[in-house]
C-alpha atoms as a printed R data frame, in Angstrom:
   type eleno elety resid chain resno       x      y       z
1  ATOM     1    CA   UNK     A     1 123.157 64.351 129.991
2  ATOM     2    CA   UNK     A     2 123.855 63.777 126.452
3  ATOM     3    CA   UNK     A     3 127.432 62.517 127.510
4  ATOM     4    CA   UNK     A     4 129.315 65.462 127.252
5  ATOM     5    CA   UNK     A     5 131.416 66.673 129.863
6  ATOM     6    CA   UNK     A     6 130.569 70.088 130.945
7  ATOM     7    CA   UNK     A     7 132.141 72.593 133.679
8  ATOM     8    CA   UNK     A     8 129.950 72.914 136.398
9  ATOM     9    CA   UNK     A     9 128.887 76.786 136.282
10 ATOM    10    CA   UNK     A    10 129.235 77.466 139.929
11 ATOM    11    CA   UNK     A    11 132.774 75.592 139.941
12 ATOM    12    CA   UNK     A    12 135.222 78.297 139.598
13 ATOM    13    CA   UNK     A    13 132.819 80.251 142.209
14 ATOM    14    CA   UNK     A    14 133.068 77.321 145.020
15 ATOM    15    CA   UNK     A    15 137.265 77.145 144.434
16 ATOM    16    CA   UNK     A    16 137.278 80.779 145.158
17 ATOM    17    CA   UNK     A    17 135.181 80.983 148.371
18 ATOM    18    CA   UNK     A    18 137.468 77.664 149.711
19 ATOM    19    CA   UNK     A    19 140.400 79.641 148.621
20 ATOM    20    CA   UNK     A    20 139.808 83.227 150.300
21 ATOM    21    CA   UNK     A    21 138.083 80.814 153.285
22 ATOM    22    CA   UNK     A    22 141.694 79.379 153.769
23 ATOM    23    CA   UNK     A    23 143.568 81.990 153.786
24 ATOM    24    CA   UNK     A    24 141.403 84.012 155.330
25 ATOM    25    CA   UNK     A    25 141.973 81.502 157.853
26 ATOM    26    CA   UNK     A    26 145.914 81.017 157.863
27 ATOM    27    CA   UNK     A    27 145.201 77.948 156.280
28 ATOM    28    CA   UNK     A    28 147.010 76.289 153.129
29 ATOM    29    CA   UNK     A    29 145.005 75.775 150.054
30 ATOM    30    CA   UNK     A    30 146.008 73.598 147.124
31 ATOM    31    CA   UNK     A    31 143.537 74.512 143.719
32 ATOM    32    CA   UNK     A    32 143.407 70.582 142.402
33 ATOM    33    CA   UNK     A    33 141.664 71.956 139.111
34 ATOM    34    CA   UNK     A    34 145.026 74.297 138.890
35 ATOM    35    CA   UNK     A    35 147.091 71.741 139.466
36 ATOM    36    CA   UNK     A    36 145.599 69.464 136.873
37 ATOM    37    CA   UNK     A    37 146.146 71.881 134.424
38 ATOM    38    CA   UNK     A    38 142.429 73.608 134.440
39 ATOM    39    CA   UNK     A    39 139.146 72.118 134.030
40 ATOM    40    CA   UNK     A    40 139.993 71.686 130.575
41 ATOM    41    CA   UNK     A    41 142.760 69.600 131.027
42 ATOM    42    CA   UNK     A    42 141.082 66.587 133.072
43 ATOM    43    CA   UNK     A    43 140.442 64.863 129.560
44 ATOM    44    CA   UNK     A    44 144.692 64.428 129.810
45 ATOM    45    CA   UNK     A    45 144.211 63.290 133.011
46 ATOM    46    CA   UNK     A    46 141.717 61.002 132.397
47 ATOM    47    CA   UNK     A    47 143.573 59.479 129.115
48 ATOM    48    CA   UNK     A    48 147.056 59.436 131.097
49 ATOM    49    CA   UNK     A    49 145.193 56.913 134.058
50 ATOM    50    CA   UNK     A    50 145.409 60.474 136.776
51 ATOM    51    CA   UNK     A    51 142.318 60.933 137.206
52 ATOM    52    CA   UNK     A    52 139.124 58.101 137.387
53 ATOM    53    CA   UNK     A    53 136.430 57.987 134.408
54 ATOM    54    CA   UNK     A    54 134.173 60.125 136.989
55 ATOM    55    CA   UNK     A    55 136.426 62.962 136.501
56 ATOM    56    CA   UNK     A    56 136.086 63.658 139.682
57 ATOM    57    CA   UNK     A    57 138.235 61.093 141.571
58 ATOM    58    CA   UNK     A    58 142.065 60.723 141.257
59 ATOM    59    CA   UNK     A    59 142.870 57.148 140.107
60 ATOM    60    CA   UNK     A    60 146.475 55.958 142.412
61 ATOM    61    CA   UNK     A    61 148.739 57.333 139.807
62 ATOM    62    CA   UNK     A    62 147.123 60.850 140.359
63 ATOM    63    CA   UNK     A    63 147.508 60.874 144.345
64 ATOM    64    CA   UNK     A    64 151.175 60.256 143.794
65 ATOM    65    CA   UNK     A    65 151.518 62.595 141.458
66 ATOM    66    CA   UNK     A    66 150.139 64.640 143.876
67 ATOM    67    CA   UNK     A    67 151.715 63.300 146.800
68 ATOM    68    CA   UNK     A    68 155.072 63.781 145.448
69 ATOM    69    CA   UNK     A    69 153.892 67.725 144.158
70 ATOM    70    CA   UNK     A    70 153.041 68.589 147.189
71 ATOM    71    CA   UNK     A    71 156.190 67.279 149.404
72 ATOM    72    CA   UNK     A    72 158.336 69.090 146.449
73 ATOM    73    CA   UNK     A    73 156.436 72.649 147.899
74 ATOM    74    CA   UNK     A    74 156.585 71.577 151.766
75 ATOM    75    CA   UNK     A    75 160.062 69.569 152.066
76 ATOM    76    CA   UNK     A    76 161.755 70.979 148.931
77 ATOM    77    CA   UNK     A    77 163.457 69.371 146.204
């Protein structure tokens, strides 16, 4: 409200439930927060051109990071 960015209370509490959901489930889960760097990192982001002025949205540079993070874990180096 006053233009600050805040953490969302309930954040780390909604990551957890999609994480133990996921593997309850079998599934892959990738923590986005995490791999920005924490919640307090997504001024970085934001500053580098990673993530949109929303904080909230990755800007294109951000998906390929990403992109290229995530085929690194799957395909391999």
């Amino acid at each position: 409200r006053g233009g600050e960015w805040v953490v969302r209370p309930r954040a780390a509490e909604v990551r957890s439930a999609f994480r133990a959901a996921a593997i309850g489930r079998g599934c892959g889960y990738v923590d986005l927060i995490a791999f920005q760097g924490g919640e307090s990192n997504l001024e970085q982001w934001e500053r580098d051109g990673l993530v949109l002025g929303d904080r909230v949205h990755m800007s294109d540079a951000g998906h390929e990071r990403l992109a290229a993070a995530l085929e690194r874990a799957i395909v391999g180096p």
